[in-house]
N, C-alpha and C positions, 0 to 999 in steps of 0.2 A: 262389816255386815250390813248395816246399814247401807251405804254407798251400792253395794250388791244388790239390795233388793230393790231402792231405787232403782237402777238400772234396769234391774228386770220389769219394776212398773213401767218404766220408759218405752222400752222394748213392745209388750202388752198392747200397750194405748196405739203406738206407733201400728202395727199388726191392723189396726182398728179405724183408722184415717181412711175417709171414704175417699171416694173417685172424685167427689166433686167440693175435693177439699179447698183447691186451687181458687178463691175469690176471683181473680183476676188473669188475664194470658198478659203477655210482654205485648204494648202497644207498638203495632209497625204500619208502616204506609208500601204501599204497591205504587210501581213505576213505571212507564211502556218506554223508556228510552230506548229500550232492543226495535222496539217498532218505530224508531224515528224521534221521537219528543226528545227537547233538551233535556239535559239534567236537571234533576231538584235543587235549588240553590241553599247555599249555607244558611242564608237568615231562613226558607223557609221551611227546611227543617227544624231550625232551633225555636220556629215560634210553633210548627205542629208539635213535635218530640221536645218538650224544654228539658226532659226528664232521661233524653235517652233514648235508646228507642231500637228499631231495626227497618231496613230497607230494601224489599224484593224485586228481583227486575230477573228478566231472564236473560243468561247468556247463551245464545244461539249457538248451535252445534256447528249448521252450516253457513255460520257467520265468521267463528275462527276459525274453521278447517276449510279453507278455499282449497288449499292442495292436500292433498292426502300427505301425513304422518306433518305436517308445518301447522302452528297454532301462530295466529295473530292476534292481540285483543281491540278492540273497536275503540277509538279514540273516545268517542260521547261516552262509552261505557267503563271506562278507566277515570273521565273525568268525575263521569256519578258516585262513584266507589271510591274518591279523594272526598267528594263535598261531605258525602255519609260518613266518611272517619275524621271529617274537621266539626262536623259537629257533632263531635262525641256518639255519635251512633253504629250501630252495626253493619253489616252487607248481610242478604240470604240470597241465594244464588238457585234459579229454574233448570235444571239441565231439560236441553229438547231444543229441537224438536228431533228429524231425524236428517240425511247427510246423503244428496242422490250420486257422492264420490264414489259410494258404496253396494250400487244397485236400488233393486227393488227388493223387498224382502218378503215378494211373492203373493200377497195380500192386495198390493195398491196397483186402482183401476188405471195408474199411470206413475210413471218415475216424476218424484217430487222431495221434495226437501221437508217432508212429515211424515215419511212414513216409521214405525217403531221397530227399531232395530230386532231384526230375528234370528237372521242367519249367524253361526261363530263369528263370520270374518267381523259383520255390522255391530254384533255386542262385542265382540272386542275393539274395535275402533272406540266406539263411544265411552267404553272403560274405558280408554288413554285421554280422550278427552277430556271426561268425568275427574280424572285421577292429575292431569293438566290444571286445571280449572281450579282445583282446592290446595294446590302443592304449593308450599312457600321453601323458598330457598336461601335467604335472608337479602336478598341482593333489592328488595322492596319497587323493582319495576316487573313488567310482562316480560319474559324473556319464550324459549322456545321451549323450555323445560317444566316452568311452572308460572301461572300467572301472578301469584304472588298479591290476591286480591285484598285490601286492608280491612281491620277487623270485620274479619269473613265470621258468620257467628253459624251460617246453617247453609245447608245444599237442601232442594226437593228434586225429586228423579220424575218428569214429563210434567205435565199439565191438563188435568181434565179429562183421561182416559177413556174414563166412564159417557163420555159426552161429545163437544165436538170435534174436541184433538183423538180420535180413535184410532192413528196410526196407520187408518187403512187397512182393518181389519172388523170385518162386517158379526161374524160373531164373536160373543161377550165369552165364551168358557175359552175360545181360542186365545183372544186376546189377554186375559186374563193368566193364564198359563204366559203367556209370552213375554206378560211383565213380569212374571214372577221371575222367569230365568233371567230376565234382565237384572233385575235386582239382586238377585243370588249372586251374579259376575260384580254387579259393581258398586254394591255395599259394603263390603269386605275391602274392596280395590280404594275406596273410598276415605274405609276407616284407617287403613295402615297410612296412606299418606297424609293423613290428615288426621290423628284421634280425635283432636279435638271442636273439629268440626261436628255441627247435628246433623243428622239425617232426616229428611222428611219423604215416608214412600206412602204411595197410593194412589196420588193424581185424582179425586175425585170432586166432583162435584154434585151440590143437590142435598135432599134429604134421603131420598131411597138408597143408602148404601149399605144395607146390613148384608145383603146377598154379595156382594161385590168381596169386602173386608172378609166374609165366613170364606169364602172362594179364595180368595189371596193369601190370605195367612193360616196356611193350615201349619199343620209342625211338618217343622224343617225349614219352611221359608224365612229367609236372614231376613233377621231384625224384628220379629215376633218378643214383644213385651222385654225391646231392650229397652232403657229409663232415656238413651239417649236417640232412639229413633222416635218418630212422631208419625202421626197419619196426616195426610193431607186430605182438607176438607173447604171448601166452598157453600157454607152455609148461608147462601141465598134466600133467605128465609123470611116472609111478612106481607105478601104483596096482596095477599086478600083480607089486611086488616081495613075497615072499613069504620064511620063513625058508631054504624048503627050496627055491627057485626064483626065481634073482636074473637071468632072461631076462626082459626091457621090453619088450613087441613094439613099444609108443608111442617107447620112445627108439631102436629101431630105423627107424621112418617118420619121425621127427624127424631123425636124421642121413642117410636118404635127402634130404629133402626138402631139407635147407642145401647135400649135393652138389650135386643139381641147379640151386640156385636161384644158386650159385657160379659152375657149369658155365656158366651162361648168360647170364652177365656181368655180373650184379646185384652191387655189392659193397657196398651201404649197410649199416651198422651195423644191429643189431637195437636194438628196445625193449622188453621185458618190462612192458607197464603191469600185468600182475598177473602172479600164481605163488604159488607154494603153500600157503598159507592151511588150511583143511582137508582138502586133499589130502595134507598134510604130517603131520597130525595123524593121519591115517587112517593113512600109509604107517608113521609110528613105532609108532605100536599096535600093528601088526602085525611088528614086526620091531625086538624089543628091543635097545637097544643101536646102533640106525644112528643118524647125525644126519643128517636128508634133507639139511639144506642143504649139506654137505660134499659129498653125493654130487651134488648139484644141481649145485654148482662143477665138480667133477670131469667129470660126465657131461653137463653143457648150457655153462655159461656159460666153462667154461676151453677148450671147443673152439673156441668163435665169438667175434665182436666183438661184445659188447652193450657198449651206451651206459649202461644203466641197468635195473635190476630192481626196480620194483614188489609187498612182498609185499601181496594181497589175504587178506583184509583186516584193519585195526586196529581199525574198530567192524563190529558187524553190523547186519544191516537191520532197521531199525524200530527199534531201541533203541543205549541209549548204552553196553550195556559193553563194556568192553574186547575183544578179541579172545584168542586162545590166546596171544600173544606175554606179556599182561600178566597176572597173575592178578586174575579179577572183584574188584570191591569191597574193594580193599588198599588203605589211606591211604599205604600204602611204596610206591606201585610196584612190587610185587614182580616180577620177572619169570620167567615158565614157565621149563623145559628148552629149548622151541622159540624163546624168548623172550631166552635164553642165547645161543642156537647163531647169531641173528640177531644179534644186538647185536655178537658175536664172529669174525664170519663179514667 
């Protein structure tokens, strides 16, 4: 009897667990290796992540599929996805961009390798790709069946939708609708080959996204308040903090934007695949003595449920040094102030 009612108090209290019970998201680091950068090496994941961790990087749609229905996977990008499982960390994986094997999908002011898949033939290409991408076979190399990426822990579907990746699609309810069918095709295609992969859909950026989420996830659209899909978010957020003026108006439209998207019965976890990066470095320049990431926790991530935070980024574009986390060209690893605050955080 006892035991019973316990459990039913368990039960209760459980019921009762806010939204922003989560102290902490999963610390991970953002990578541009798809855009050229080496890979992150072993020691310097294990002196950012000593704890573990996870590592974002996109794989390019029209990167493996040079021929139609043939997947290759990118030497640089096979060697990233060994350093990340030698040192004990995860992969998360960008699908996008778009594949001009496949046309134009009627939208883009020209045939290009970004535009968002619309037409049946383009969303289903990219569901084989997508479903390629996360498939293990046990054979543990790239083959032409499944890449067989090592501790693969998440997938996110585009990048930034809302913003500058718009797929070539000039209005927001078309596009919007257009992701949604994408999603419906290859979340599902996703899950069967992969259960235990996460999913991260939304591709946004910014703080204004409560219009975007209330549009996207109406019912019916897959992956609406499943535990194991996530939203993606870009929370950019602090660049008018100031010595003498510590009013956000961005983290003001960012806590509008989580009420609403609450209020309306949306309750998937968030996914931060990137965050603050040189925003971070701007805001501390400017305001001696703050450590962003403290107030990051404080004012974004201790309010809501993330799954996981992505900082952008560890290399930069087009070359291999380090990022502000690590100081350039130190045989030690030395690590920045920001580089500190991350490791510590």
């Amino acid at each position: 009897m006892k035991k019973r009612l316990l459990a039913a108090l368990v039960s209760a209290l459980a019921a009762f667990v806010p939204l922003n019970a989560w102290s902490a998201p999963i610390k991970c680091l953002a990578v541009q290796v798809n855009e050229g950068d080496a890979p992150p090496s072993v020691p310097v994941l294990r002196t950012l992540l000593p704890n573990g961790g996870c590592v974002r990087d996109m794989l390019g749609w029209h990167q493996v599929e040079k021929v139609a229905g043939q997947y290759t996977m990118p030497d640089r990008q096979w060697q990233s996805y060994g350093n990340v499982a030698s040192a004990s960390a995860f992969n998360l994986i960008t699908l996008g961009f778009g594949n001009k094997l496949y046309g134009s999908n009627g939208y883009q002011p020209k045939l290009n390798n970004f535009g968002l898949p619309v037409t049946p033939a383009q969303i289903q290409a990219f569901t084989k790709y997508a479903v390629w991408a996360v498939r293990k076979d046990g054979t543990g190399r790239p083959n032409a069946t499944a890449a067989n990426i090592p501790n693969l822990y998440a997938v996110s579907i585009w990048n930034e939708l809302n913003g500058a990746w718009d797929g070539g699609i000039d209005d927001i309810h078309t596009r919007i609708a257009a992701y949604a069918a994408l999603v419906n095709a290859v979340g599902p295609a996703i899950r069967q080959a992969n259960p235990k992969v996460k999913i991260i859909i939304g591709a946004t950026v910014g703080s204004n996204i409560d219009g975007w989420y209330q549009r996207l996830l109406v019912d019916g659209t897959w992956g609406r308040n499943d535990p194991n899909v996530y939203l993606d978010v870009h929370p950019y957020i602090g660049r008018a903090l100031s010595p003498t003026n510590q009013y956000v108006p961005q983290l003001d439209t960012w806590n509008r934007s989580m009420l609403h998207i609450r209020k309306a019965g949306i309750k998937n976890a968030l996914f931060a695949t990137e965050w603050g990066g040189p925003l971070a470095k701007f805001v501390e320049g400017n305001n001696p003595g703050l450590n962003y990431i403290d107030w990051s926790q404080k004012n974004i991530f201790a309010t809501e449920a993330f799954a996981g935070a992505a900082w952008f980024a560890l290399t930069s574009f087009g070359d291999s040094k380090e990022s502000n986390l690590i100081a350039a060209s130190t045989p030690s690893l030395q690590v920045t102030k920001l580089g500190s605050e991350f490791v510590n955080w």
